[in-house]
C-alpha beads as a LAMMPS data file, in Angstrom:
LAMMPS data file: protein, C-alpha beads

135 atoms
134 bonds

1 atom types
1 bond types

-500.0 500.0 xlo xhi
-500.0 500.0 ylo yhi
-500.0 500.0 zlo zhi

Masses

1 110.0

Atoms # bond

1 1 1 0.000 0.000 0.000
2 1 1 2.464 2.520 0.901
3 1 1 4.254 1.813 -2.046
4 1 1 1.494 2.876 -4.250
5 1 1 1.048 6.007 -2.493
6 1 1 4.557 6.923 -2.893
7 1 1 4.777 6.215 -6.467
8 1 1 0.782 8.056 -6.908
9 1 1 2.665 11.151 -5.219
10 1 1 5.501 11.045 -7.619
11 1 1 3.324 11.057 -10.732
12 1 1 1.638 13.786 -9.593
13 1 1 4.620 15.992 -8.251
14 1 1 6.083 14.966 -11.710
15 1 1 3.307 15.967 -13.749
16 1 1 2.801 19.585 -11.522
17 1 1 6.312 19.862 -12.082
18 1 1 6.210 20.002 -15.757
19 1 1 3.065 22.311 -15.577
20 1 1 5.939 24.845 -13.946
21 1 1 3.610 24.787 -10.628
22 1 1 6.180 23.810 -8.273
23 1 1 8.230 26.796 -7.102
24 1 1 11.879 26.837 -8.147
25 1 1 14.386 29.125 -9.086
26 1 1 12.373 31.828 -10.830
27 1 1 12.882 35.220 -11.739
28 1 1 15.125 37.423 -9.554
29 1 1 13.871 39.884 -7.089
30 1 1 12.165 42.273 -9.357
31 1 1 12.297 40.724 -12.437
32 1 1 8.878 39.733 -14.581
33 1 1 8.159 36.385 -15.493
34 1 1 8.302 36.167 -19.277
35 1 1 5.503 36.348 -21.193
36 1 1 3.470 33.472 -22.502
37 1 1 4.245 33.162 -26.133
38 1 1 1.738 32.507 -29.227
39 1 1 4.632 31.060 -31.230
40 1 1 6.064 28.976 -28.223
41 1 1 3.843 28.117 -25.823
42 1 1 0.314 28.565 -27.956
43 1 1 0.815 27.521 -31.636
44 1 1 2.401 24.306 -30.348
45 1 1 -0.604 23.080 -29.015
46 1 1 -2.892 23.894 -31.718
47 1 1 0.039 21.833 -34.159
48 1 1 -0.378 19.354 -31.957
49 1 1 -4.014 18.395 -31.107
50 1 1 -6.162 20.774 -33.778
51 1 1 -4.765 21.317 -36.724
52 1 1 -6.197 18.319 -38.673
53 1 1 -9.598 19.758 -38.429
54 1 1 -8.947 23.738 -37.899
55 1 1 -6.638 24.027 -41.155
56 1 1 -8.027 25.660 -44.753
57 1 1 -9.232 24.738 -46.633
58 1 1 -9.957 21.059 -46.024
59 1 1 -10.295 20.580 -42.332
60 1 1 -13.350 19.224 -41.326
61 1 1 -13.479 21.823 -38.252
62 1 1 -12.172 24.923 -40.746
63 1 1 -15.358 24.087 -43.011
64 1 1 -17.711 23.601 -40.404
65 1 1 -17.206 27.106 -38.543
66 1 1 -14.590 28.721 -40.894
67 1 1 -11.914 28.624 -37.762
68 1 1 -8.108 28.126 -38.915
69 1 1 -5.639 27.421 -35.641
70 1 1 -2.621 27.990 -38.485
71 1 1 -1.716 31.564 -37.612
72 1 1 -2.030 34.121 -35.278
73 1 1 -4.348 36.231 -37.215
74 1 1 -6.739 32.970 -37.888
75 1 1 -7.296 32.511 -34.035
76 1 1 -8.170 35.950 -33.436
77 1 1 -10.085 36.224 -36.898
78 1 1 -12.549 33.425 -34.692
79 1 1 -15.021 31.571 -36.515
80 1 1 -18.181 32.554 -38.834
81 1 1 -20.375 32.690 -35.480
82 1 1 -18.242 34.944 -33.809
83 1 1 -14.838 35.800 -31.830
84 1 1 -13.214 32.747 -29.917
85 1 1 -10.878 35.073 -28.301
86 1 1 -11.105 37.901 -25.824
87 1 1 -7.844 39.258 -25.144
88 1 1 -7.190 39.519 -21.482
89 1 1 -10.450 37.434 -20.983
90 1 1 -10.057 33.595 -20.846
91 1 1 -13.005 33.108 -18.935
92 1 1 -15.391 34.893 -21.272
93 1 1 -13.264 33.718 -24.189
94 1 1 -15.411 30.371 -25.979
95 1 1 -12.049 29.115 -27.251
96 1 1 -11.315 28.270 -23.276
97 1 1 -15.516 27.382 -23.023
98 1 1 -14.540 24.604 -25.910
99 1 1 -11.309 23.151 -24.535
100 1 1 -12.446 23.331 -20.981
101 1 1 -15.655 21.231 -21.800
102 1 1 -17.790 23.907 -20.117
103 1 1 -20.235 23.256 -23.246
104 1 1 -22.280 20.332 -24.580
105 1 1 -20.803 17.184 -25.251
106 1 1 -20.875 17.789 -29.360
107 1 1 -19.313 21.182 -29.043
108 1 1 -16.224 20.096 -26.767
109 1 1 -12.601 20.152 -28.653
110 1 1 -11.067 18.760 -29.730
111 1 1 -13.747 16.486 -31.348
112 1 1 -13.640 12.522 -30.811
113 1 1 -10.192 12.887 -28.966
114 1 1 -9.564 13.392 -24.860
115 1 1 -9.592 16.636 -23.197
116 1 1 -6.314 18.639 -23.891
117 1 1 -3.672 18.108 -20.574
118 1 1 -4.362 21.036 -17.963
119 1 1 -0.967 21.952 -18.838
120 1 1 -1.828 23.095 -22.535
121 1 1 -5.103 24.481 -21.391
122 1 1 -3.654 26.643 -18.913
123 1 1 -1.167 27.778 -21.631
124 1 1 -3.664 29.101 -23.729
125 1 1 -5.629 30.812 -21.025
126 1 1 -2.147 32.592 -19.246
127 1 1 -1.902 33.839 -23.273
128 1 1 -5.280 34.722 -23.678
129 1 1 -5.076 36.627 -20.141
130 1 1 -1.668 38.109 -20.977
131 1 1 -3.548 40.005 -23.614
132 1 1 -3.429 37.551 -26.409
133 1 1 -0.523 39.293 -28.227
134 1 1 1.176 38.145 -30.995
135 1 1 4.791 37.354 -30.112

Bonds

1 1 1 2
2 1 2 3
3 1 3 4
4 1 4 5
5 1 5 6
6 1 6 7
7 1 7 8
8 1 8 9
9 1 9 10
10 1 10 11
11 1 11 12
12 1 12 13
13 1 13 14
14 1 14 15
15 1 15 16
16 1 16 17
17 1 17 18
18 1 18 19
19 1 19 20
20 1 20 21
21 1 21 22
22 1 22 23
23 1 23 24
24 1 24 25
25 1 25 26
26 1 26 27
27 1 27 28
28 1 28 29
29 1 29 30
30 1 30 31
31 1 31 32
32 1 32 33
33 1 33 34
34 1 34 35
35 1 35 36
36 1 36 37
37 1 37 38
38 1 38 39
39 1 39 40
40 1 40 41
41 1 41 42
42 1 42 43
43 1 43 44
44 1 44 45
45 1 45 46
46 1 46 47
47 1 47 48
48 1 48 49
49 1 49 50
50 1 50 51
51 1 51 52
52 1 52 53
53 1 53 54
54 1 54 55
55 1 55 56
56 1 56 57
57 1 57 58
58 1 58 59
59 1 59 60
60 1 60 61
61 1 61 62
62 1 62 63
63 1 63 64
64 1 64 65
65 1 65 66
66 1 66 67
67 1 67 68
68 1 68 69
69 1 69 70
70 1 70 71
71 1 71 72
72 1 72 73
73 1 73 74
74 1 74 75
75 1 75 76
76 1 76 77
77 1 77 78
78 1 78 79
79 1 79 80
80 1 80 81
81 1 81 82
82 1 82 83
83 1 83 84
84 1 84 85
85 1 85 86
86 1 86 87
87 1 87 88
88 1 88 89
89 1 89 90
90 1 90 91
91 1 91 92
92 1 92 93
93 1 93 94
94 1 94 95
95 1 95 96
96 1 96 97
97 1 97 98
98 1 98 99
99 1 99 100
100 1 100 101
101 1 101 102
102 1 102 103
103 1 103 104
104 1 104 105
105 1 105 106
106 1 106 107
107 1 107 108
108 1 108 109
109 1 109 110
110 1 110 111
111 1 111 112
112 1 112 113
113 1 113 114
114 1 114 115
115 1 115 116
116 1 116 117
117 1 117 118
118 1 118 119
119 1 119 120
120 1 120 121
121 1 121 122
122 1 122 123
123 1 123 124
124 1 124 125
125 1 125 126
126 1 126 127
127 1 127 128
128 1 128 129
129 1 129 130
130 1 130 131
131 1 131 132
132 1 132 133
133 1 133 134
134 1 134 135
């Protein structure tokens, strides 16, 4: 039993760890935290998990609602319904609504696939909240 625990805690401490939770040697006294990237930390993501259904012209997702996750100016462009991206906003922002399941079950992204890791979701909202900037 206690061996279990131990290695439970150790998969979670590892997994917080690479989420950047855990404090370590951060910034100096004074100093800002970087900001969250589109190119580095955002566009990664979408490469990753969305891009075979939010590309033009062919994705299934991109002809559907007319939302390309390619660029920058795609994401904030949004979809033919609307924005999916309120700078400084996650929480009113429906790309967040979408990847945080806070909508019905045939709306949730990505489609037919599990929930994105906490990790990437956080990454887009810390973007989205930083202002949503292209950099």
């Amino acid at each position: 039993m206690r061996k279990r625990s131990v290695a439970a805690l150790s998969a979670v401490l590892g997994a917080v760890a690479l989420c950047g939770v855990l404090p370590g040697p951060g910034p100096a006294a004074g100093a800002t935290a970087p900001a969250t990237s589109f190119k580095d930390d955002v566009l990664p993501v979408f490469q990753e998990h969305c891009l075979t259904c939010h590309q033009a012209p062919d994705g299934q997702g991109y002809k559907a609602s007319g939302l390309s996750l390619t660029t920058y100016e795609g994401v904030m462009k949004g979809t033919k319904f609307g924005p999916m991206v309120i700078a400084g906003n996650p929480e009113g922002s429906n790309l967040m609504r979408l990847l945080d399941w806070e909508v019905s079950p045939q709306l949730r992204m990505p489609h037919g696939a599990k929930q994105l890791s906490a990790c990437d979701r956080d990454a887009i909202r810390t973007w989205i909240r930083e202002g949503a900037k292209d950099n």
